[in-house]
C-alpha positions in Angstrom: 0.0 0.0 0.0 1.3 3.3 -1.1 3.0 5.4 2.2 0.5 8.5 2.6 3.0 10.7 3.7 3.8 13.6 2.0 7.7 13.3 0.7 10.0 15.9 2.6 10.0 17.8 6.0 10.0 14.9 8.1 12.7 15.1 11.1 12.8 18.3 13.1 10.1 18.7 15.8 8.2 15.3 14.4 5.9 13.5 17.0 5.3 9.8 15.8 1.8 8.1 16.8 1.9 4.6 16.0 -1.2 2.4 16.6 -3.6 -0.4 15.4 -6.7 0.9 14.5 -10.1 -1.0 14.8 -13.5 0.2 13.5 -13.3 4.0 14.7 -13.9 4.0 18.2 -12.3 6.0 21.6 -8.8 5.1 20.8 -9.3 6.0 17.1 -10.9 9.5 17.5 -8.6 10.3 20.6 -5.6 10.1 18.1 -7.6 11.6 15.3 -8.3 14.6 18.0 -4.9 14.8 19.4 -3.0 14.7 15.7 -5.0 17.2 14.5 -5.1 19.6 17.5 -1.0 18.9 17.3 -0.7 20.0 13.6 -2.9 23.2 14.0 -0.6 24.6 17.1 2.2 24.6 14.9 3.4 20.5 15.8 4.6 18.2 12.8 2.4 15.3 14.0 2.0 12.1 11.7 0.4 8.5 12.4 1.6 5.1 11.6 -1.8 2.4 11.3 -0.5 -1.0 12.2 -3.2 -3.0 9.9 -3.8 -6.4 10.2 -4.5 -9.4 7.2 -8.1 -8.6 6.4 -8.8 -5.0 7.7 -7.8 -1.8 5.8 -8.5 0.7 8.6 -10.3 3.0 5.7 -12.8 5.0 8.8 -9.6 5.7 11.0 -7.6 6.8 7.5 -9.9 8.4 6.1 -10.5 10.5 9.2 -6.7 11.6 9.2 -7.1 12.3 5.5 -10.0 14.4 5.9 -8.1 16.3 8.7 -4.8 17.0 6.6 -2.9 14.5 9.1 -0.3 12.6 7.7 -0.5 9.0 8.0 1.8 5.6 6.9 -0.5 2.5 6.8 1.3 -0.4 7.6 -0.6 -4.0 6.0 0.7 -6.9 7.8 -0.1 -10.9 6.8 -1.4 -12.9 9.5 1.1 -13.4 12.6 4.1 -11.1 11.0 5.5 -9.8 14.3 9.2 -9.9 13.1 8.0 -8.3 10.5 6.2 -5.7 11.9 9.4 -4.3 14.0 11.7 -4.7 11.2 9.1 -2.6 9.6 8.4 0.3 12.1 12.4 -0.1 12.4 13.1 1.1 8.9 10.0 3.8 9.2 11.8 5.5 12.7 14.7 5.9 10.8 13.6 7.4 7.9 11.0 9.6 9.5 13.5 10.7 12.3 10.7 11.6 14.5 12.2 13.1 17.8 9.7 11.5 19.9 7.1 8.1 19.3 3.4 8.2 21.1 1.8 4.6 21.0 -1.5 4.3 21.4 -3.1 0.5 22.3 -1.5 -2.6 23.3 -0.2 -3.7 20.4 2.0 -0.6 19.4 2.7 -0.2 23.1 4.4 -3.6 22.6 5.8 -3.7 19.5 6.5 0.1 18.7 7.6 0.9 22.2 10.1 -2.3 22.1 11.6 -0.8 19.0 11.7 3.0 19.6 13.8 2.2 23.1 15.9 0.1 21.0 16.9 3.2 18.6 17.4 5.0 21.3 13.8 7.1 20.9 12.2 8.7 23.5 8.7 7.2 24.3 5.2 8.1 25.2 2.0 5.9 25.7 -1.6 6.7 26.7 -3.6 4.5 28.5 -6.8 4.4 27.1 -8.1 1.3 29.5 -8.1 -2.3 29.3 -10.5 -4.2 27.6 -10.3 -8.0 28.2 -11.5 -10.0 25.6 -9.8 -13.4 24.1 -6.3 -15.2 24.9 -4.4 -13.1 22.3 -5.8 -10.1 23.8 -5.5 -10.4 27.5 -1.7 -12.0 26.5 -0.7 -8.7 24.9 -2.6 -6.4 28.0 -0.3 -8.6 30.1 3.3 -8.1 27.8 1.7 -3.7 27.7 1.4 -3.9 31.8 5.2 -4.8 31.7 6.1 -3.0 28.9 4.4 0.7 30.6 7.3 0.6 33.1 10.1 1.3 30.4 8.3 4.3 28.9 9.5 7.6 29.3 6.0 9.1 30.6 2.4 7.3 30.9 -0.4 8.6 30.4 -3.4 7.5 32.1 -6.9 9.0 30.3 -9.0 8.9 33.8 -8.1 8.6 37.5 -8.9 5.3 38.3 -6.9 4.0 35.5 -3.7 6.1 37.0 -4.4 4.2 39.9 -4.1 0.8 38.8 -1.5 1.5 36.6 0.6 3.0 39.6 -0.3 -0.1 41.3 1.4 -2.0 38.2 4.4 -0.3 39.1 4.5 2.7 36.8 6.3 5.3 38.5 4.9 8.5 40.1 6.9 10.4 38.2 6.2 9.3 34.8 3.0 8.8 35.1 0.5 11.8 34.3 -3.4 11.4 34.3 -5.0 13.2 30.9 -8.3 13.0 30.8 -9.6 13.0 27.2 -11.2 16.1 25.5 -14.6 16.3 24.0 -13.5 16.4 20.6 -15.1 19.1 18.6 -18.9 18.5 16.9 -20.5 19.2 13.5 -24.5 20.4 13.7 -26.4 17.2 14.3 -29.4 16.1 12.7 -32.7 17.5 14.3 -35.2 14.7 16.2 -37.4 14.2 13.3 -34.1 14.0 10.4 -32.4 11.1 13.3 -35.4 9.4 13.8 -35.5 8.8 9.9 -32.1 7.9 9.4 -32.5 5.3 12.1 -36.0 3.8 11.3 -37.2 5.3 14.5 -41.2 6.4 15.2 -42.0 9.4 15.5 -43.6 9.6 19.1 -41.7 6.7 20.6 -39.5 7.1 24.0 -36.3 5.5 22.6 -33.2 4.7 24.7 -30.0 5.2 22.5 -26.9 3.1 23.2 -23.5 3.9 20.8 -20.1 2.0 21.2 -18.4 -1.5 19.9 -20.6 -4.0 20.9 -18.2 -6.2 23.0 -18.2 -7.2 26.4 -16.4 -4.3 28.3 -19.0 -1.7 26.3 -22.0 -4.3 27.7 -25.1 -3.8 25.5 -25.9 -6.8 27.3 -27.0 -5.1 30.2 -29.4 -2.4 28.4 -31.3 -5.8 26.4 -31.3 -6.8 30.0 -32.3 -3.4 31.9 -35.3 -3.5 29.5 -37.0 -6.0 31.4 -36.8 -3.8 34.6 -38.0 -0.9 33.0 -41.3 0.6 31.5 -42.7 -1.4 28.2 -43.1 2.1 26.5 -39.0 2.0 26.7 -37.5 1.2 22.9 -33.6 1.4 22.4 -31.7 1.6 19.5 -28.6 0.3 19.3 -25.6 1.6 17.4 -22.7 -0.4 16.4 -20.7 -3.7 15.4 -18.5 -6.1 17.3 -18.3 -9.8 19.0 -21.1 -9.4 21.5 -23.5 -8.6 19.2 -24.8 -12.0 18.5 -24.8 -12.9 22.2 -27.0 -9.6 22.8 -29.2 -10.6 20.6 -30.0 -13.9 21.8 -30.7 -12.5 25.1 -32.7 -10.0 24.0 -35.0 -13.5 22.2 -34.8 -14.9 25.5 -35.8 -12.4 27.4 -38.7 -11.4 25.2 -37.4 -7.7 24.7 -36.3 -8.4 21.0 -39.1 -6.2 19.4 -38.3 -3.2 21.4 -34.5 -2.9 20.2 -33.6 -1.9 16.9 -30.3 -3.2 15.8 -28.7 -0.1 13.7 -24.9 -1.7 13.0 -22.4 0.4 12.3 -23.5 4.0 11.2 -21.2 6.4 10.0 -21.3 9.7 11.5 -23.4 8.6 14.7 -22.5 11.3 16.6 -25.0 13.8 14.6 -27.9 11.1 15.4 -28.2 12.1 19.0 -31.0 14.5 18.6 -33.3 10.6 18.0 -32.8 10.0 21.5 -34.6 10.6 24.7 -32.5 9.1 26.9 -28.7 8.1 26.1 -27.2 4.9 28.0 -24.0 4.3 29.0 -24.0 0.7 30.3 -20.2 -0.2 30.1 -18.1 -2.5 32.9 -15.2 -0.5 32.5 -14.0 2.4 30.9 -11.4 5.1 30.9 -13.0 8.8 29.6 -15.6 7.9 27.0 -15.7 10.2 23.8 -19.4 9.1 23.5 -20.6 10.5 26.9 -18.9 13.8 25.5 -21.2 13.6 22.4 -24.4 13.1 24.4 -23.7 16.0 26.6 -22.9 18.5 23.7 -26.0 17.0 22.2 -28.3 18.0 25.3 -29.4 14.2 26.0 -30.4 13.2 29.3 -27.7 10.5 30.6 -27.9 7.5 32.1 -24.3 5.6 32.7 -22.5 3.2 35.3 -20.2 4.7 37.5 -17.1 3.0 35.9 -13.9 4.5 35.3 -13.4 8.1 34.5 -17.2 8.3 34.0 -18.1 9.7 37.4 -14.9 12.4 37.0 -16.7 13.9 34.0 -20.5 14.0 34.9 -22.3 13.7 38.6 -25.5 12.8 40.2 -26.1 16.5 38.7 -25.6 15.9 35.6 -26.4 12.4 34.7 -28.1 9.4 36.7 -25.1 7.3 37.9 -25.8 3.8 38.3 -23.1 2.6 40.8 -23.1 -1.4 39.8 -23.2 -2.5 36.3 -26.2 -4.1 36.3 -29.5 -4.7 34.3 -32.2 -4.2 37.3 -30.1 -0.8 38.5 -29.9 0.9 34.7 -33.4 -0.3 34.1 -34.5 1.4 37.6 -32.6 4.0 36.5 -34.7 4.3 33.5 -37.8 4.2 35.3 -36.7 7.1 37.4 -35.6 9.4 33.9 -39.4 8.4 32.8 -40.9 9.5 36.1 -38.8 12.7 36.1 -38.8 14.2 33.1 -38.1 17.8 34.5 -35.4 16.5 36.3 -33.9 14.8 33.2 -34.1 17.8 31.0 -32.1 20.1 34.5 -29.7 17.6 34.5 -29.2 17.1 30.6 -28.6 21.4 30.5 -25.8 20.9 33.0 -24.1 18.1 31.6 -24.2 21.1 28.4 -22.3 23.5 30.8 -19.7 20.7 32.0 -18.3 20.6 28.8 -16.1 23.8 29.3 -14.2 21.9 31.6 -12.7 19.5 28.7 -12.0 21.9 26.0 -9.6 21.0 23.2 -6.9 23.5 23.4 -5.8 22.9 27.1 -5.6 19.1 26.2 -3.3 19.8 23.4 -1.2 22.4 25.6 -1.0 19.5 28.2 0.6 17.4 25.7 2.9 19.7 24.0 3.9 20.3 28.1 4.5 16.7 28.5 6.7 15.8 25.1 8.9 19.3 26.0 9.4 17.9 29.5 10.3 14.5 27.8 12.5 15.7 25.4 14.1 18.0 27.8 14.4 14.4 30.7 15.9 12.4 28.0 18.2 14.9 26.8 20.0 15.2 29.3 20.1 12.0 30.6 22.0 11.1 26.4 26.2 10.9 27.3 28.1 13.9 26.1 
């Protein structure tokens, strides 16, 4: 695949994020959101996409293309892990970057491994831990190691700086980042959503928009259902492995006609206005970009009190279920239905809590952190 990197310029002030992208998620539009913020304060800021057999990452590129980031995709056959640092090898030393940012276990593995070897200095941010099959809990386990040879950590909530200080990161180079809500294009209005997503009119319909796996927990909303009024309908937005399983449970449980399955739908984040409700039913998480987008989009919030989520929006802002659990978001439900005054209150400051995660003094925390890097390795390099 042809390099998408402009020829030229590359060296002097360069900041290198390497990752694997999946379908565009957290990960993917934290990078997208960082890169460009980087490039527009004056930063040469460029991406390597780690791509496996199979996949051709065309959302996450086409994201960076739109937004004038440079960006080398990297195709990979099935198992190539040699290969993959003997490729990310020869692109360091051609790019000369002065620093490499990884983003996601695999780069934090294989592109950290390599950058310490040339003698780069090195940045990863956290963006939370996800689970899932063998070869994915055997690379969280090889990343936990590999975070305490990085030159700075960054963790993307509180909680996760926590556990990652209990992994043995060091206090001093680890930094806790929250993520910013990433800037947002007009949305459709109720009627326009409702259309796009094959919604009625003058239903009261739940929304719920992520990867469908097992950390995101769509389960739990099929299951909250059954705990909350029957005028409750929820649309679901997105792809991924628990999908099938969510779907069988919604059969069993007899909730199947009230859930409409949407897939993968690009732009999603204009769609917000179809709600009445969003839902946030995750098991773990680290800052969500999603809760962002329902809080610029004036939504009223329910969410489990996982992660960063509590950090970002409180009882008076959103309806914080403490355990994730299907009878406590589908009380939680109820209680939005019953309290629709109170919904719309709390929806209007969630609005207002925004300001607190503004673009600019993200980017200015991480231009802070790669001078304070640069300046640490520096002068730790032999005369």
């Amino acid at each position: 695949m042809r390099s998408r990197v402009p020829p030229g310029g590359a060296g002097a002030g360069l900041i290198l994020h390497v990752t694997a992208p999946g379908a565009v998620g957290g990960l993917e539009r934290v990078v997208q959101a960082l890169t460009t913020g980087l490039r527009h304060a004056g930063r040469d800021a460029r991406v390597i996409a780690v791509l496996d057999a199979g996949t051709d990452g065309t959302p996450f590129l086409a994201g960076l293309e739109a937004a004038a980031v440079p960006v080398v995709p990297v195709p990979l056959p099935p198992r190539a892990y040699l290969g993959e640092r003997r490729r990310l090898a020869d692109l360091f030393k051609s790019l000369a970057p002065e620093l490499i940012h990884t983003h996601g276990y695999r780069a934090d593995v294989q592109a950290g491994a390599v950058a310490r070897r040339l003698g780069l200095p090195t940045v990863t941010t956290v963006h939370g831990f996800t689970g899932g099959g063998w070869k994915n809990r055997i690379y969280e386990v090889l990343q936990r190691r590999a975070f305490r040879r990085f030159d700075a950590v960054v963790a993307v909530s509180r909680p996760l700086g926590d556990r990652l200080r209990e992994d043995g990161v060091a206090t001093g180079r680890l930094h806790v980042v929250p993520n910013a809500a990433p800037p947002t294009g007009p949305g459709l209005d109720r009627d326009a959503a409702r259309r796009v997503l094959g919604l009625a009119h003058d239903a009261f319909v739940a929304g719920w928009v992520g990867r469908l796996s097992h950390e995101k927990a769509p389960d739990l909303l099929v299951g909250a259902l059954t705990h909350a009024p029957a005028h409750i309908e929820a649309v679901i937005i997105g792809d991924g492995p628990a999908g099938s399983g969510a779907r069988r449970l919604a059969e069993q449980l007899g909730v199947a006609s009230r859930i409409r399955w949407a897939g993968s739908v690009a732009d999603a984040g204009t769609l917000f206005a179809a709600f009445d409700c969003f839902v946030l039913s995750s098991r773990t998480e680290g800052t969500p970009i999603v809760l962002f987008e329902a809080m610029a989009a004036g939504v009223p919030i329910v969410a489990t009190a996982v992660g960063g989520v509590p950090d970002v929006v409180s009882d008076q802002e959103a309806l914080l279920v403490e355990s994730p659990a299907a009878a406590a978001l589908g009380g939680a439900l109820t209680a939005l239905c019953d309290d629709p005054a109170g919904a719309r209150t709390r929806a209007a400051a969630a609005s207002r809590r925004l300001d607190a995660y503004r673009l600019g003094p993200w980017i200015a925390r991480y231009e802070a952190l790669y001078h304070a890097v640069l300046a640490s390795t520096r002068s730790r390099a032999p005369a």
